[in-house]
Each structure stands twice: as structure tokens, then as C-alpha cells.
C-alpha positions in Angstrom: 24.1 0.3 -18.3 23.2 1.3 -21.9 23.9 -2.3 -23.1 21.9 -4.2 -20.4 18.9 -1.9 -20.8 19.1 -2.7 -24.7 19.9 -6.5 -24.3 16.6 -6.3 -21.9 14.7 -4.7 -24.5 15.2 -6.6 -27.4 14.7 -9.7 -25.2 11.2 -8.5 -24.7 10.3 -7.7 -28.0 11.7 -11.0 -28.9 9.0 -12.4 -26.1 5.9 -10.2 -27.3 6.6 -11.6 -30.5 6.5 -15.1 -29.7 3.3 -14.2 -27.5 1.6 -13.1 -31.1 2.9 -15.7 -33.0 1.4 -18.0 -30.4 -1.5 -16.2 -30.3 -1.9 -16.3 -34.2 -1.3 -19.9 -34.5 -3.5 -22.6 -35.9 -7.4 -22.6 -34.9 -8.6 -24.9 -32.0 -9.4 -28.7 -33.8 -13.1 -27.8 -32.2 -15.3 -24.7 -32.1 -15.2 -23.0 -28.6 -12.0 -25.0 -27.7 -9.5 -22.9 -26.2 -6.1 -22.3 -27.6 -2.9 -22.4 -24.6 -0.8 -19.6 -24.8 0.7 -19.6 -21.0 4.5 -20.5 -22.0 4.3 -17.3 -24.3 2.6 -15.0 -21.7 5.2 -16.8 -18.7 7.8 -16.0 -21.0 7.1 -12.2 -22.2 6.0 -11.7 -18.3 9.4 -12.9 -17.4 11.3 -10.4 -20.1 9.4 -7.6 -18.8 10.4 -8.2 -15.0 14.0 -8.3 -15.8 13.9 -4.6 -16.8 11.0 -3.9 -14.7 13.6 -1.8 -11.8 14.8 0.5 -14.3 11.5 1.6 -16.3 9.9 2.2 -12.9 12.3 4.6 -11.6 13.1 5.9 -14.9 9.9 5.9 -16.5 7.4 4.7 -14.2 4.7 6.2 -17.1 6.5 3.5 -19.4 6.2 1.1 -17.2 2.5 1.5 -16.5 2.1 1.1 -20.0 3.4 -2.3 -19.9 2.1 -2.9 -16.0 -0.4 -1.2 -14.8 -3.1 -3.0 -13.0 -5.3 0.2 -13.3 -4.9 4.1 -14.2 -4.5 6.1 -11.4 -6.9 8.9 -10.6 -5.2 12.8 -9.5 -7.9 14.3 -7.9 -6.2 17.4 -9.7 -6.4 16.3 -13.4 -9.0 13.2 -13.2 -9.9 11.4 -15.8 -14.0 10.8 -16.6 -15.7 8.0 -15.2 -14.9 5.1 -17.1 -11.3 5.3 -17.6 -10.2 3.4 -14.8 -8.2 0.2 -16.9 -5.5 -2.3 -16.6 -3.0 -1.4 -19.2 -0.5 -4.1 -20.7 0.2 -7.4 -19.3 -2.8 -6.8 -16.6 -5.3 -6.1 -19.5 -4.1 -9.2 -20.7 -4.0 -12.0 -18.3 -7.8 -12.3 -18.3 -7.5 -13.1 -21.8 -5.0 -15.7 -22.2 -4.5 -17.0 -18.6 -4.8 -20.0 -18.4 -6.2 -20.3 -22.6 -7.4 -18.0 -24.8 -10.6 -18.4 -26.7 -11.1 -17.6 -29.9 -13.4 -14.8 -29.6 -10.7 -13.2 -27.4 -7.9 -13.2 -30.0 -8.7 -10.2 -31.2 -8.8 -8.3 -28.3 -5.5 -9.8 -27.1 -3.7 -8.9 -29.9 -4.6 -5.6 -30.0 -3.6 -4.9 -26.0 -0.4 -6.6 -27.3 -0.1 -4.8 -30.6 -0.4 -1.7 -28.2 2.7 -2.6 -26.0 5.0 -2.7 -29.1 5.5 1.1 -28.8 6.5 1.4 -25.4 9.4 -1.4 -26.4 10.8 1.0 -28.6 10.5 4.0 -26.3 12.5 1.7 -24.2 15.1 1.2 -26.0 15.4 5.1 -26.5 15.7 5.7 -22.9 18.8 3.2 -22.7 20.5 5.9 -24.6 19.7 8.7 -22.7 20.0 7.2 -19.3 23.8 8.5 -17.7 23.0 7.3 -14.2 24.9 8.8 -10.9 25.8 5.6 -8.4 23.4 6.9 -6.2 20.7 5.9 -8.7 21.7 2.3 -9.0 21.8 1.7 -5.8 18.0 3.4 -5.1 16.6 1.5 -8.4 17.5 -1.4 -7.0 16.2 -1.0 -3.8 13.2 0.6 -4.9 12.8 -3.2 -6.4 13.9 -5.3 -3.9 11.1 -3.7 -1.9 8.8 -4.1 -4.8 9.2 -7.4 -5.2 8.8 -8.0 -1.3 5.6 -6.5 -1.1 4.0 -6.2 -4.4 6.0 -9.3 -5.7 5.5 -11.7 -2.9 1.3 -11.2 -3.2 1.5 -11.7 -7.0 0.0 -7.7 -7.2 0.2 -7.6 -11.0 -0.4 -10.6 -12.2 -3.3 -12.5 -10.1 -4.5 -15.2 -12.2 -1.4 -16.9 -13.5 0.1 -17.8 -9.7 4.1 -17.6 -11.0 4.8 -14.8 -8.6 7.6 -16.4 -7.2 9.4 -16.6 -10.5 8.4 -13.5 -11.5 10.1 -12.4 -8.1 13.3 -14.5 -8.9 13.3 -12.4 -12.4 13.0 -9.5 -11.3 15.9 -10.0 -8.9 17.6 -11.5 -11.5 17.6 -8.3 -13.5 19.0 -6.2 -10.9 21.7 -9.1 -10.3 22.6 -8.2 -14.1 22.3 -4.5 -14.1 24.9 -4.3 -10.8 27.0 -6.9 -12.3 27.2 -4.3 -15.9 28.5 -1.7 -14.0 29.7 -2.7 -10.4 33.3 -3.1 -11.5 33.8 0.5 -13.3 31.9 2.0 -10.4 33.2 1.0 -7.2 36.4 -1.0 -8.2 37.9 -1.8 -4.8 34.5 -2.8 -2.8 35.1 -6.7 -4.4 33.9 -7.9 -1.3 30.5 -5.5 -1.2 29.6 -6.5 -4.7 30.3 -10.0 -4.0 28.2 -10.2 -1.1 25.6 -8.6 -2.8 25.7 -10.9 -5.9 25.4 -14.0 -3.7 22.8 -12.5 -1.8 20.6 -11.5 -4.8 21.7 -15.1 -6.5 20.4 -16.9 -3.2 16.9 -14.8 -3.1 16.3 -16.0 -6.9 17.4 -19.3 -6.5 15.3 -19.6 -3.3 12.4 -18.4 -5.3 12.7 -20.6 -8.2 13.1 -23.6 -6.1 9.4 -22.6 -4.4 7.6 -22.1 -7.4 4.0 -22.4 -5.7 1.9 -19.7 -5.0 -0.3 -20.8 -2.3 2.5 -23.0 -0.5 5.8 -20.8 -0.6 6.8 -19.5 3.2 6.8 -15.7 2.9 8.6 -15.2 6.1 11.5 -17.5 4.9 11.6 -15.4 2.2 11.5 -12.2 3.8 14.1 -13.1 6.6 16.4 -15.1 5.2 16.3 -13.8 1.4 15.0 -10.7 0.5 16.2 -8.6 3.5 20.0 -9.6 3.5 20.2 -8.5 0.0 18.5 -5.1 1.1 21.4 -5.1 4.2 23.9 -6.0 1.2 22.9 -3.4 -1.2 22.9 -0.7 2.0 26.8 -2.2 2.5 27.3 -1.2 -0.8 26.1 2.1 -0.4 27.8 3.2 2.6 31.6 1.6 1.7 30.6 3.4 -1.5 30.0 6.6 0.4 26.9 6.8 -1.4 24.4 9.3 -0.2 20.9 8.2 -0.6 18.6 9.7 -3.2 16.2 12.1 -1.5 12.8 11.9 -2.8 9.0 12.1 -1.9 8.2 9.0 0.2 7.3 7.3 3.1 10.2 4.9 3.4 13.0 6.6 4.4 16.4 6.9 1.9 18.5 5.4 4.6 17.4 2.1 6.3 17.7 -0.7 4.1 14.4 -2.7 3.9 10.8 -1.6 4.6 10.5 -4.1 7.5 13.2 -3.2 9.3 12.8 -1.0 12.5 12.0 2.6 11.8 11.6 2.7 8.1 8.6 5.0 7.9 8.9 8.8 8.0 5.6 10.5 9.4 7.3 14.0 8.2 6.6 12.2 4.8 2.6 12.5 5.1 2.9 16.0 7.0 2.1 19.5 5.8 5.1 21.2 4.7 4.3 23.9 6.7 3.9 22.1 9.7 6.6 22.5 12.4 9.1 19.8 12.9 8.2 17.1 15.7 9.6 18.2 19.4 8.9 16.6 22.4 6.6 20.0 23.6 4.7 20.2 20.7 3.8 17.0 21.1 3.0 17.0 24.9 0.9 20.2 23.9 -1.0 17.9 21.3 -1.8 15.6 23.8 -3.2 18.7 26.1 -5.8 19.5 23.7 -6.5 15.9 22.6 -7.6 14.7 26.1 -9.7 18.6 26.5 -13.1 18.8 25.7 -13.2 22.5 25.0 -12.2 21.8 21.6 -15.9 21.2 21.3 -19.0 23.4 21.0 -20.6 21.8 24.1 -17.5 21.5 26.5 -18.5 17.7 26.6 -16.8 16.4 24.2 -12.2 15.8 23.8 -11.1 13.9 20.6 -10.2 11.0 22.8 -14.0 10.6 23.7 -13.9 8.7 20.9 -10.5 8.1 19.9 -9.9 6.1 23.5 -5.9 5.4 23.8 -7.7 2.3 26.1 -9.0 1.1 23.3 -6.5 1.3 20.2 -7.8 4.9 20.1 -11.2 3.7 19.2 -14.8 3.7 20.7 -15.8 0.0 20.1 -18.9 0.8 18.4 -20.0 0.9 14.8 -20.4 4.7 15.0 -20.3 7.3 17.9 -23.3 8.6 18.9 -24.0 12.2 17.8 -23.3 15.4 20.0 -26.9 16.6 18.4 -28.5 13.6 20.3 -28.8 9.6 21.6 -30.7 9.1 18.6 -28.2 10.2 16.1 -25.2 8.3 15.3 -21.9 9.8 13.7 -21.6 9.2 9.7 -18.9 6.3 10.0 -17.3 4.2 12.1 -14.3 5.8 14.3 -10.9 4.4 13.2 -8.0 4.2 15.6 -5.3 6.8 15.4 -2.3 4.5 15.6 -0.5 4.9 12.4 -2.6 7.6 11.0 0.3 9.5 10.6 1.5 6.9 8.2 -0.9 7.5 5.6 -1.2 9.8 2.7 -5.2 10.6 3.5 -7.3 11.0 5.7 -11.3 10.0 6.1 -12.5 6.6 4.6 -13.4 9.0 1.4 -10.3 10.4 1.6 -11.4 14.2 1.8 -8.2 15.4 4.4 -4.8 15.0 2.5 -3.0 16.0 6.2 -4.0 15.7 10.1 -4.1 19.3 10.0 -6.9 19.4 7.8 -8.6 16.3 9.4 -8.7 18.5 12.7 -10.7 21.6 11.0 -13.0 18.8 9.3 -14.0 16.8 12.4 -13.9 20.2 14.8 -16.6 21.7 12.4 -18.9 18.9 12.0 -21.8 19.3 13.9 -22.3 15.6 14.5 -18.6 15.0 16.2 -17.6 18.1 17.9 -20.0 21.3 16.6 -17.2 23.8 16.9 -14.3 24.9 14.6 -10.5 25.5 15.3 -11.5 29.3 15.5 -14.1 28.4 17.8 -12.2 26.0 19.9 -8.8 28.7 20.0 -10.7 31.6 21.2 -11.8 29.3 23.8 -8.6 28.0 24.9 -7.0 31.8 25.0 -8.8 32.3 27.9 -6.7 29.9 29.6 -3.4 31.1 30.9 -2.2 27.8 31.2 -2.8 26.9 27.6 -1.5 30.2 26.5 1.9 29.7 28.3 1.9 26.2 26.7 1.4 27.4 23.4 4.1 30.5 23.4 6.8 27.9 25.1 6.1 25.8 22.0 5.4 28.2 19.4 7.2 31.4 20.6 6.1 34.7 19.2 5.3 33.5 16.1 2.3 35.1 14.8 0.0 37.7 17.1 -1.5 35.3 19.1 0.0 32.1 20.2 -3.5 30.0 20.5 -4.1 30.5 17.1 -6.5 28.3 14.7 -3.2 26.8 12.9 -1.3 26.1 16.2 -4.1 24.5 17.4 -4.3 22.3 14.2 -0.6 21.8 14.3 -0.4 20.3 18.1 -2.8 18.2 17.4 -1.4 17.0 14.2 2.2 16.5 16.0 0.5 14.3 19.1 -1.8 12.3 16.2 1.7 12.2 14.0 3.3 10.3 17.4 1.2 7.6 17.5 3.2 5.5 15.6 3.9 1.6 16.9 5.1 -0.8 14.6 6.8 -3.5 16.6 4.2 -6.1 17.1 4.8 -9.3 17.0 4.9 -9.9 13.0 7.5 -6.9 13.0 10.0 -8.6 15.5 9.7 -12.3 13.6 10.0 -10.7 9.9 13.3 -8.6 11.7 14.3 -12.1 12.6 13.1 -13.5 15.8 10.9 -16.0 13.9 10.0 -17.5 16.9 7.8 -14.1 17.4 5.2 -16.2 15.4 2.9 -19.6 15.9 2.9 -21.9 12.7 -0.4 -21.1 12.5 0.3 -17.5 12.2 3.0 -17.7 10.0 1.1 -20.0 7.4 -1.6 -16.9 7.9 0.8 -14.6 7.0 2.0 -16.4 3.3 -2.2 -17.0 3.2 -2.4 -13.5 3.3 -0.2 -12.5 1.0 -1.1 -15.8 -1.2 -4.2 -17.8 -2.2 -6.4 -15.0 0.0 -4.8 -11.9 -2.2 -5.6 -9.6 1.2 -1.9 -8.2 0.0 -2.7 -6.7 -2.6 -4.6 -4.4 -1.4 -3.6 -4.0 2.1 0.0 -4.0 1.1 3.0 -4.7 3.2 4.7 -4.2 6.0 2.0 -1.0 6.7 -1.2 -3.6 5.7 -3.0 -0.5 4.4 -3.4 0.8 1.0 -0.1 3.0 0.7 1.8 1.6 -2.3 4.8 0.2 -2.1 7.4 1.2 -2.7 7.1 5.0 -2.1 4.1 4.7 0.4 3.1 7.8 -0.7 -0.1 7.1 -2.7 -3.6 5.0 -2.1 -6.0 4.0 -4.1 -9.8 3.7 -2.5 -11.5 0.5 -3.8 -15.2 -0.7 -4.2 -15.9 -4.2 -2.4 -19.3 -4.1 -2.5 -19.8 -3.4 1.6 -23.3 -4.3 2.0 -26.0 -3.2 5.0 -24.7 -6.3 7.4 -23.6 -9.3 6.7 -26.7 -11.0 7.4 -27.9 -9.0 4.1 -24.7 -9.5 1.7 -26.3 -8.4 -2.1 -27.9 -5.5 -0.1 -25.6 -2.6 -0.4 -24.3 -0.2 2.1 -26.3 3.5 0.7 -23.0 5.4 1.6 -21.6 6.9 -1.9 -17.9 7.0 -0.3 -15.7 8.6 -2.5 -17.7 9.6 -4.9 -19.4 12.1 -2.9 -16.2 14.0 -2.7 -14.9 14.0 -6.1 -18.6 12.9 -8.2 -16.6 9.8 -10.4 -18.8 7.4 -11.2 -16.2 5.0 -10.6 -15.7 6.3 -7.0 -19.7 5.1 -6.2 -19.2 3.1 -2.8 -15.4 3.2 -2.8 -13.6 3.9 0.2 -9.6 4.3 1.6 -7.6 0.9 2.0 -7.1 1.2 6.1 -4.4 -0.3 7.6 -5.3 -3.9 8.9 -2.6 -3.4 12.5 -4.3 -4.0 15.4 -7.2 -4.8 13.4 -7.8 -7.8 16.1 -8.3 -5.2 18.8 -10.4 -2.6 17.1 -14.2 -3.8 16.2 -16.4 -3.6 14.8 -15.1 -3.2 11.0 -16.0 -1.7 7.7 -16.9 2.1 7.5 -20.5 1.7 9.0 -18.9 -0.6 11.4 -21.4 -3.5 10.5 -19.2 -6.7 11.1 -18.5 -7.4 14.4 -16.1 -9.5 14.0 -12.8 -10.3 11.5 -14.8 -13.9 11.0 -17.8 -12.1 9.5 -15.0 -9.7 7.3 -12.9 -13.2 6.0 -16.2 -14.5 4.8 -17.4 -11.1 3.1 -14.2 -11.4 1.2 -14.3 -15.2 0.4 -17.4 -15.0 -1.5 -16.3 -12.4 -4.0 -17.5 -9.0 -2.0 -20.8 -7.5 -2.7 -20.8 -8.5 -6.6 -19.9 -11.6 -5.3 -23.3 -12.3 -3.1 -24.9 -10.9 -5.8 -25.3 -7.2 -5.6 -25.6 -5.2 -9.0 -21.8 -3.3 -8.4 -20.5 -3.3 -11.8 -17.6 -1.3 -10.7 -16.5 -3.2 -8.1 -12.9 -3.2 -7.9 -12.7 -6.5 -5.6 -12.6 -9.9 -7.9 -16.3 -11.5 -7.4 -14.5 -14.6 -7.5 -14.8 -16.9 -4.6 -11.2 -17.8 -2.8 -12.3 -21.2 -1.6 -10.3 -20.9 2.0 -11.1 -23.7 4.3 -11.7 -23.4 7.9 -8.6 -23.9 8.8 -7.4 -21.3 6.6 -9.4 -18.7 7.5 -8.2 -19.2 11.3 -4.6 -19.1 9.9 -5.5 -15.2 8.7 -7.8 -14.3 11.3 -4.3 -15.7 13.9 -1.6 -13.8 11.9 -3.9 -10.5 12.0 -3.5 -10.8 15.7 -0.2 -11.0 15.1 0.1 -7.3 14.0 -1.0 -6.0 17.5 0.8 -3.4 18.9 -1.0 -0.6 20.8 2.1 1.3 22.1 3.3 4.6 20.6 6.4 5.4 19.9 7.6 9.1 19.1 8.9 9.7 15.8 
């Protein structure tokens, strides 16, 4: 592995200097005329995704230094407002994609001349790197997912549209790194290695041949590409008797690709202290869920709002306000389904777990004016609910309808509402047929010329990042009053009123977009009535688009120029993600 990790790096230095030789070439025959660099940026772009697998599970900090779209922001350590910016190749594209002008040579150099360090750190890691078989295997299928989720939408590199050959090169550099050490490793699984080859060799080829951005069938890809190299890499692994990696994240180690059936772990997003899933504790859940004791009044049960009739929604752009019919609730009620899939809770994100969602919407006096104290002292009185409680929870603890049991039963019912067979699931498992053409041309719009996927990333459509699943950014679109008043912003300071960053002013959780076509109105005022009304927000570059002064506005103001008939495509494959059913965990 050493020697293919040092062959990758000096290949990428040899790239970056080409890029600044290019750069640093003669001055344009005309003031203001812009000078074409894109063959040197393709090129470095290229280099960098052939090693791009093993940096980000080696050194995913190197490999935000060459790729990060933005830094992140730990709510533990964060960094002051201001900070929040693309880091090698994504500072750069804006700068040399598709020219460079003059007065942004400078600049462009110096984001390059910046890079040249974390070459050289890479090449140290190739020495130190003495990898077990059971970290091939996940690196690589940490980036086969990567590059059908993140790849596919062209995540990390927006402007130049060459995502499906970056894809192809990516792929292409874990077809080298297997083909380095597949022989020494597993000597007598010939047949596993070569059906993995050919599988990887097909997905690149497939790619290269399907170079367009706006026009290349995702699905194909998915189904007939990227996921029968996932199912050849698993081969590999179990002939191998390989036992998968176990680390932090939503995908679980042992199914093969993120769209197949069951890849999401719930437990992944739960409190560690939280009880493991059983079919009482969640019945007990459901108890409490569908009881309106839990609230100060005695009028009011979580599914008042959360309606399992209606995608565990209300169908109204906020709830109206135990204090009074002339009160509303903050925000807009989400549905439930899934919410156990994602790594917070809230549009601003304030609840890592369900558990403490419950203590957050128990105590405010707008939703259910009470508290889990409150609500438990309430519930002990029932000897019903107390039996319920002991059978599930045993002696554990002095009383068995305690505050945290409470919170946990709730948490385990909420953690069950997972359904994620719609109808996009079963055509991207292979029953293409699942899907209209119109629906499937959505689908490759969405990910595409619309760039809905990179934020609401795949196959979850939320904003857990692939491909751990275990983080989300909150982003600033510029949500404005109504969309009859689209410079006029919405006065809600989302995020920022939790953790005061100045880049947090208006920004708010990615949500999933499943059964999106079921649950109006949208946004987190619940101000669009319908996904038409959302489409067009988007289309015209956001708030900062329409005009509004948001100057940190993490959505491009950049028009997308869909047609009509594109815009039905997307608004048809969103239905396609419909599935209302739960399913235990």
C-alpha cells in the first residue's frame, strides 16, 4: 500500500504544479481577458480523487485540507464567527472555473501554494500506514458510498460539472489500491478479487462514458454500477472472513451499500444510556405517546400533533398554542418518521437525542406545559402504567415511572418509526420499474443540474453526511416571511439563538425530504404550502437570491434555470420517497 499511496502522491504534486505553472503563464493578449486554466484544475482534481479513499479514512483532517467545502463547527470547541471556509480545491473553483481573471491570480495561488504542505504530509502517512485487511475493505467502502452520494451530486466541486469523472477516478483509485495488495492478502479468493475488479472497472468505465452532468441516469448508475461493486467488495469480505470495522455511524458495518434494505442503525443516533430496543419498550412508548397526561392540561398526547394519520404531522404551519387560539407554536411540527435517523433534533438543532427532545417539548409552555417530572408523578398514579413500566424496566431504580423511563419509552416508540421502503428504495434495490420516467429523470435532476443533493444527501435526503451519517450541518437559505414576500426574511434567528455564531443567523437543520409530498406545509414557519412554491424558492437563488441582504447565506444565489417540465420531474420523484409505514428496528 506504501507504494500506491506514494505513486498517488507524487502524481498530485506533479498536477498542483502544472495548475501553477498554468496559472503563472503569459498575461491575457487584453486587459480583463480571462486566462483558461480548466485542464490544470480537471487534472489536479482528478490526482486528488484517486487517493481521496485513503486520506479520508486515514486522515480525514488532511483531506479537508485539500477538500473541504467548509469547516465544520463542534458546538464544543467552535470556532468565531467568520471562520466558516472552503479549504483547498473548493476555495478554488470559484476562482479558476471556468477562467481565471487576472486579479484572481493571486489569490489562487496562494490557496494552492497552501495545499503544497498537506502533499508532503501525505506522503509521510504512506510510511506509517500498516493497514489490517479489515481496513481495506471499509476504506473502500467508505468510498464507494462517497462517491454514490456525495460523488453522484457533484458535492465538492459544483461549478465545474465533471462529477462523473471525478466519480470514475475515484473508483479508479480504489481499483489500484485493491489491485496493490489483493494478491498478498487474500491469495486464494481469485475469483472475489476478480469480480471485484470488473465490477469497479465497469462502474468507471460506465462513468467516463456519461460524462454530462445534467444528463447522466443516476439510477443506472446506482443499480447496475455502483451497488454490485458494493455486493463485490462485501463478497470479498465475508470469503475473506473479514469482520467489519466497528465505528461511530449510521450505516451499519455489515450490509454492503447504503441503499440497500436496512442499512441504517437507529442505536447509532441513541443515547448510550438508553436501553436496547424490545418489543415492550416500545409498545410502552406508544402508551404514553397516544396519552395526554404527559401534558400540564390533560388535553394534550404528543400525537395531537404528531398524527400517525398524517405522516405524524398536524397539517398546519404551526400548532396552535396550549396557552391559547390565538397563539401558535414557535415552528412548524415535523413528522416523526425517520427522526430516529438523525443526529439532532429541533430545526436549531438544540436536542442531540429523542430523550432530550422529550424533556424540551414536555417543558415548553406553548406545546405541552409540563415536564417529565411532572408528567411521571402523574402517570404513577396509574396502576396500569406502573405495571407497564416495572414489566419493561424491572426494579431498576426506586420507582419504575421515573422521569428517565418515561423519556426512554418515548424515545424507543419515536426510534421505531423508521420506513424506508418507498418506492425510490425498491427501484434503486433493483425493481426499476418502481419508478415513472418522469420520476426517475427527477431523481438524476435532483441530484444534478438542481444540486437539492448536496444538501439533502442520499439515500436518507436529509442533511446526515455521507458516508458515516453521523453529522449535519444547518444551512442559511434565506427562508423569507412567505413566498409572496421573497427578499423579506423570516425574523427567526434559528441556530444562532442556541449557540450566538454569527454565522448561525437564520440557519436551520437539513430535514429529511421522505414523505415530503405528504407532509405540508414546508419550511420551519411552515409558510409554503406547497413543494411548487419550495422548487421556486430554490430556483431563484434563496433569499440572497430575491434580493434579501443575507450575506451569509450558505445556499448559492445563483438561479438554476429548471424549466417547467423540470421542476415537475423533482416535485414527481419527491413523491416517489413516500412511505408512511413503520417498521421496528
Amino acid at each position: 500500500m506504501r507504494a500506491a499511496i506514494e505513486r498517488g502522491a507524487d502524481s498530485l504534486d506533479t498536477a498542483l504544479t502544472a495548475l501553477g505553472n498554468a496559472l503563472q503563464g503569459p498575461a491575457p493578449a487584453q486587459p480583463g481577458e480571462a486566462r483558461n486554466v480548466r485542464p490544470a484544475f480537471r487534472l489536479a482534481r482528478a490526482r486528488y480523487k484517486r487517493v481521496e479513499g485513503v486520506l479520508e479514512f486515514y486522515a480525514p483532517a488532511l483531506a479537508a485540507a485539500f477538500n473541504s467545502r467548509r469547516s465544520e463547527v463542534d458546538d464544543d470547541d467552535a470556532p468565531p464567527p467568520g471562520t466558516l471556509a472552503a479549504a483547498g480545491f473548493p476555495a478554488l473553483e470559484p476562482l479558476v472555473w471556468p477562467t481565471v481573471a487576472a486579479r484572481d491570480t493571486a489569490a489562487a495561488l496562494r490557496i494552492l501554494e497552501g495545499m503544497r504542505p498537506a502533499v508532503r504530509r501525505l506522503h509521510d502517512l504512506a510510511a506509517t500506514i500498516v493497514p489490517t485487511d479489515a481496513q481495506v475493505v471499509e476504506l473502500a467502502r467508505l468510498e464507494i458510498a462517497r462517491v454514490s452520494t456525495l460523488g453522484i451530486a457533484g458535492f465538492d466541486a459544483p461549478r465545474t460539472g465533471e462529477a462523473a469523472r471525478e466519480c470514475a477516478e475515484a473508483l479508479e483509485g480504489i481499483r489500484s489500491l485493491v489491485e496493490a495488495v489483493g494478491a498478498r492478502r487474500w491469495p486464494t479468493l481469485r475469483g472475489e478479487r476478480r469480480a471485484l475488479d470488473s465490477a469497479l472497472a465497469s462502474a468507471s468505465a460506465w462513468l467516463q462514458r456519461h460524462p454530462d452532468f445534467d444528463s447522466f441516469d443516476r439510477l443506472a448508475f446506482l443499480v447496475d454500477y455502483a451497488t454490485p461493486a458494493a455486493r463485490a467488495l462485501d463478497a470479498l469480505r465475508i470469503a475473506a472472513h473479514t469482520t467489519p470495522i466497528r465505528m461511530p455511524r449510521g450505516w451499519r458495518a455489515d450490509v454492503a451499500s447504503v441503499y440497500d434494505a436496512g442499512a441504517f442503525d437507529p442505536r447509532a443516533y441513541a443515547n448510550s444510556a438508553a436501553p436496547p430496543p424490545s418489543a415492550a419498550l416500545v409498545a410502552l412508548g406508544r402508551r404514553l405517546f397516544i396519552d395526554p397526561r404527559l401534558s400540564g392540561p390533560g388535553t394534550r398526547s404528543c400525537a395531537t400533533c404528531h398524527d400517525p394519520a398524517h405522516a405524524f404531522t398536524d397539517g398546519v404551519p404551526r400548532a396552535v398554542s396550549l396557552r391559547g387560539s390565538s397563539e401558535t407554536v414557535f415552528r412548524n411540527t415535523p413528522t416523526l418518521i425517520n427522526a430516529g435517523l438523525q443526529p439532532a433534533q429541533f430545526a436549531d438543532e438544540r436536542s442531540v437525542t429523542l430523550e432530550d427532545q422529550v424533556i424540551e417539548v414536555l417543558r415548553s409552555p406553548a406545546e405541552m406545559a409540563s415536564s417529565a417530572t411532572q408528567a411521571a408523578a402523574v402517570l404513577a398514579t396509574d396502576d396500569s402504567i406502573v405495571a407497564a413500566f416495572t414489566r419493561v424496566f424491572g426494579g431498576a431504580g426506586p420507582e419504575p415511572v421515573s422521569p428517565l423511563h418515561l423519556r426512554q419509552a418515548l424515545a424507543a416508540y419515536v426510534r421505531a418509526l423508521v420506513a424506508l421502503d418507498s418506492r425510490f428504495d425498491q427501484a434503486v434495490r433493483g425493481d426499476t420499474g418502481r419508478l415513472t420516467t418522469t420520476e426517475r429523470r427527477g431523481f438524476s435532476l435532483f441530484m444534478g443540474k438542481a444540486g437539492c443533493g448536496t444538501c439533502h444527501f442520499a439515500p436518507l435526503f436529509g442533511g446526515n453526511t455521507p458516508p458515516l451519517y453521523l453529522s449535519s450541518d444547518v444551512e442559511v437559505i434565506g427562508t423569507p416571511v412567505s413566498p409572496s414576500h421573497p427578499a423579506v426574511p423570516d425574523a427567526d434567528s434559528g441556530r444562532a439563538r442556541i449557540d450566538h455564531l454569527a454565522a448561525h443567523l437564520r440557519a436551520f437543520k437539513t430535514p429529511s425530504l421522505r414523505n415530503v409530498a405528504v407532509t405540508a406545509p414546508y419550511m420551519h414557519h411552515g409558510a409554503f404550502t406547497s413543494l411548487d412554491q419550495v422548487l421556486r424558492f430554490y430556483e431563484g437563488g434563496g433569499g440572497a437570491g430575491a434580493g434579501a441582504r443575507i450575506a451569509n447565506q450558505t445556499l448559492s444565489p445563483d438561479p438554476l434555470h429548471l424549466s417547467d417540465a423540470e421542476r415537475t420531474s423533482i416535485i414527481a420523484f419527491l413523491g416517489s420517497l413516500t412511505d408512511t409505514g413503520v417498521t421496528r428496528p
